[in-house]
N, C-alpha and C positions, 0 to 999 in steps of 0.2 A: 490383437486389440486395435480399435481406433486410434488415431495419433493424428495430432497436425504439426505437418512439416513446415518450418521454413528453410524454401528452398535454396532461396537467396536472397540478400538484403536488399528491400524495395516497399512498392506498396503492400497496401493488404494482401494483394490479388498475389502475392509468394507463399501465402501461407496453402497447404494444402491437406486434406485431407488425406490421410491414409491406411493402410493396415500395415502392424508391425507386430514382432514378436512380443510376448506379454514378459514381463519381468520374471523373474526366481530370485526371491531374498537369499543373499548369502549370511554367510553368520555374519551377526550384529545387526540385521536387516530385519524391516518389514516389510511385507506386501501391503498397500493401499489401495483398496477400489474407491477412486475420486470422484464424489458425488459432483463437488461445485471445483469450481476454481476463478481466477477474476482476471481481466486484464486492467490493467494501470499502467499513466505516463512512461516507467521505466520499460514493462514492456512493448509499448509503441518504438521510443526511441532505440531499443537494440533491433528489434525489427527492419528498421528503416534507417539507420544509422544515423539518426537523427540528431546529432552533436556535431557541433564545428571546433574549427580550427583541430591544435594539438591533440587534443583529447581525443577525435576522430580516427586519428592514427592510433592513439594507444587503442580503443574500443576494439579496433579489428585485428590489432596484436595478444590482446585479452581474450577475444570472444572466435575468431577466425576472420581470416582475411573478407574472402570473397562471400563465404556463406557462415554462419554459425556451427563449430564441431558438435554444438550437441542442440541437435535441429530440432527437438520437439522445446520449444517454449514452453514459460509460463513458469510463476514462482511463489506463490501460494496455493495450498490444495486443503479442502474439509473430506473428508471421506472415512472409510469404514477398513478396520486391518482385515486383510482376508486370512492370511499369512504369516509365519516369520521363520527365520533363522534359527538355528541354535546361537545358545549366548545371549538372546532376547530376554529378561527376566520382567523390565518397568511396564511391558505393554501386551493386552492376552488378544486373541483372537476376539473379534468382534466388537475392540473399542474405537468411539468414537473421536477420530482426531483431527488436531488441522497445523500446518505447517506453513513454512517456508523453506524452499529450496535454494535462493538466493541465485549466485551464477552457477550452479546444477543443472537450475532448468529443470524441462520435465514434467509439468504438470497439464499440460492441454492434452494429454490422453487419459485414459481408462482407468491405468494401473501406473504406479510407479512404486517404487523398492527404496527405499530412505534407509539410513541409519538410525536406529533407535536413543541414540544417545547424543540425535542432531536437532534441530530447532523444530521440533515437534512435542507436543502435548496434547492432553486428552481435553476434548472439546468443551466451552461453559454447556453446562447441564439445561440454561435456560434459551440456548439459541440453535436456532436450525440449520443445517449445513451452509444454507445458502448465506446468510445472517455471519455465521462462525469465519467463512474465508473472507468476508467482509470488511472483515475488522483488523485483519492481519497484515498488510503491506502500507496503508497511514496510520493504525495504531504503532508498527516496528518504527518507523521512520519519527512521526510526533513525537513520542519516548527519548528516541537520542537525541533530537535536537531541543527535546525542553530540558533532559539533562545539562545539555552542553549551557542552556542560557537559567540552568538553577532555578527555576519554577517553584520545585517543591520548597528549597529552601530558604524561600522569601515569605515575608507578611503581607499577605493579601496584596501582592505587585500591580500595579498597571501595564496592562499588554494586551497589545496590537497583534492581531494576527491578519495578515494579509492570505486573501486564497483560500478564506473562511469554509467555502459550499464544496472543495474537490475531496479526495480522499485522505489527504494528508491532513487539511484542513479542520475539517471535522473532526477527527480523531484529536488533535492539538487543542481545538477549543472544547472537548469537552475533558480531555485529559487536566488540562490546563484550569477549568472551574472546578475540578473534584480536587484541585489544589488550591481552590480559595481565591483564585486567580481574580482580578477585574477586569473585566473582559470586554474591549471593542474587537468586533468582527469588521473585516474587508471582505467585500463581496460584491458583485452584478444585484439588480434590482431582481432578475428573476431569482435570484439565489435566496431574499429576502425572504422564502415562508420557511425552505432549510435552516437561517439564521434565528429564524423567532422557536422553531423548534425545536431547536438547543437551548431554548431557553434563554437568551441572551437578546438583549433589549437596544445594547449601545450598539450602533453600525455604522461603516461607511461605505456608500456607494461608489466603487470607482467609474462607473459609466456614466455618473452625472459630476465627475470634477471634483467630488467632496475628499479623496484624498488630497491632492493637494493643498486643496484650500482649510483643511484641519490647520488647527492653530495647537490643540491637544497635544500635552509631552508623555513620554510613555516609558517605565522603566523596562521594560520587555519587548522587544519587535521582533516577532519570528514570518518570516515573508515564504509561507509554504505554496506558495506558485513561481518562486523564483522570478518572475517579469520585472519585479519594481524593482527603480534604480538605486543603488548601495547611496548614494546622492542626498537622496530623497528624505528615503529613512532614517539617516543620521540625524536629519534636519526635525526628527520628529521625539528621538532621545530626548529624556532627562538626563541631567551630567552624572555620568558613571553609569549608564543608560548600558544595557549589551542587546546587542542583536544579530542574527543569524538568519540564510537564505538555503533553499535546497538547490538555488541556482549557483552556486560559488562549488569549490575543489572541495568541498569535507562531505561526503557521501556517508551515508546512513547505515552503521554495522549493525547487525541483527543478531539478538542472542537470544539464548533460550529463557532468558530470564526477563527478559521485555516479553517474550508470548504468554510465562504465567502470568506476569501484571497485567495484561490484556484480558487474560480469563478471569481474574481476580475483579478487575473494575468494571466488568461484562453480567458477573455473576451479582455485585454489587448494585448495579443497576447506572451503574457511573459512566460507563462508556457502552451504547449502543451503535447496529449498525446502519448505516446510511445507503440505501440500496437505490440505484438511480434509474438505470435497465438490468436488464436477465435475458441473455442470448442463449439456445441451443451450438452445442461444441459444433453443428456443420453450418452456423453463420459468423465463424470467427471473424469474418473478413469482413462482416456490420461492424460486428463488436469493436475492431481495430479501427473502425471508419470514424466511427461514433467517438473514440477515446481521443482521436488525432485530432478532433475540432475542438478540444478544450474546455466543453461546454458544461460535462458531465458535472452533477451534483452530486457528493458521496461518490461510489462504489458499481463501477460495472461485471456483473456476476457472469460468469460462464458456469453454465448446468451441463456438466458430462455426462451425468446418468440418474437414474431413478432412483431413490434406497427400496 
């Protein structure tokens, strides 16, 4: 099967195309043929080791020194079971699903073999592969952190979300209004026709100085582009005010029960996907090009194969 290898941590230009052996599900396993799969921020920076200081060292203690031990990237997949194990019972040959692999890895080739009983579900009925791995890597991540700052269990809160237009973003702001939320978006002016098609009216442009110069107090600030300073945003708290960064030490765990909520508010019409390009799996090294300049609005798709 195809695969792309990173061969060692650097620019794009490490990732490479290859031919590898295709998987065999063991028991508890399925086989996947991965229609879509997507790159996001996290995997840019394992790629290129894009983390400073301490944390740089732990990465390469985590993931491999020199090169990545499990060299095919990528950690969401939509695709089709070809396959499975004995001991498979939840899922039949021929459903349509989408996951996350998390540090597994795995997902930039053809096939991959998952455990059946790991952060995988059967896909919402109303979205299409490319649509379906969309929504999975800043729907898992918005989830934990509006957990962490109680979203759901407020009255109609005021909150800020900074980083409104990337993937995390979007997922957060619409997660966040199908909780009632009041909602100011932060965003780039080109980001402005993504912000009004969330439906979402209140906005601040950070490239024209208007975050700082807000005066607005916020009982919610979640900063899903991690850039803005912990400084800043305190300064923009109501008392008893809470807020959270994806730039700080509390990293995003993924369960399987934030991917049915994703299907659940997918199927609801509550959370759609945000689709910004769509590369072919032998221009991975656009796709990585395009994802390192920060720019992307929503969700950059990688299409592995045809259904």
């Amino acid at each position: 099967m195809k695969a792309v290898i990173c061969t060692k941590y650097g620019p794009p230009e490490v990732l490479k195309m290859q031919e590898v052996a295709k998987p065999v599900p063991a028991d508890g396993e399925i086989l996947v043929r991965i229609i879509a799969s997507a790159v996001n921020s996290a995997d840019v920076r394992v790629r290129g080791l894009l983390i400073g200081g301490f944390m740089r060292i732990l990465l390469r203690l985590a993931l491999g020194f020199s090169k990545p031990r499990k060299p095919i990237l990528g950690t969401v997949f939509a695709g089709i079971i070809e396959s499975k194990g004995d001991k498979v019972a939840k899922f039949n040959t021929g459903d349509k699903v989408f996951g996350m692999t998390g540090f597994d890895f795995g997902t930039y080739a053809e096939y991959i073999a998952v455990k059946a009983s790991g952060n995988i579900s059967l896909m919402p009925q109303n979205a299409s592969f490319d649509e379906a791995v969309a929504l999975i890597f800043g729907g898992q991540t918005a989830i934990y952190f509006l957990d962490k700052l109680k979203v759901a269990q407020k009255d109609k809160p005021k909150v800020l979300i900074i980083g409104a237009t990337g993937s995390v973003g979007t997922a957060a702001v619409q997660i966040a209004k199908h909780y009632r939320a009041d909602i100011t978006a932060v965003g780039s002016s080109g980001g402005l026709p993504v912000i009004e098609q969330m439906g979402i009216s209140k906005f601040i442009l950070y490239d024209k100085g208007e975050l700082e110069q807000t005066t607005t107090k916020f009982d919610i600030i979640f900063d899903a582009s991690g850039k803005v300073s912990k400084s800043l945003c305190k300064k923009l708290l109501e008392k008893g005010g809470i807020y959270k960064t994806v730039g700080g030490l509390d990293f995003a765990s993924e369960t399987l029960q934030q991917l049915e909520l994703i299907k659940d508010l997918c199927e609801k019409g509550a959370y759609k996907a945000v689709i910004d390009k769509t590369f072919p799996l032998d221009k991975i090294g656009e796709a990585h090009r395009y994802v390192e300049l920060g720019r992307k609005k929503g969700n950059v798709v990688l299409k592995i194969s045809e259904v």
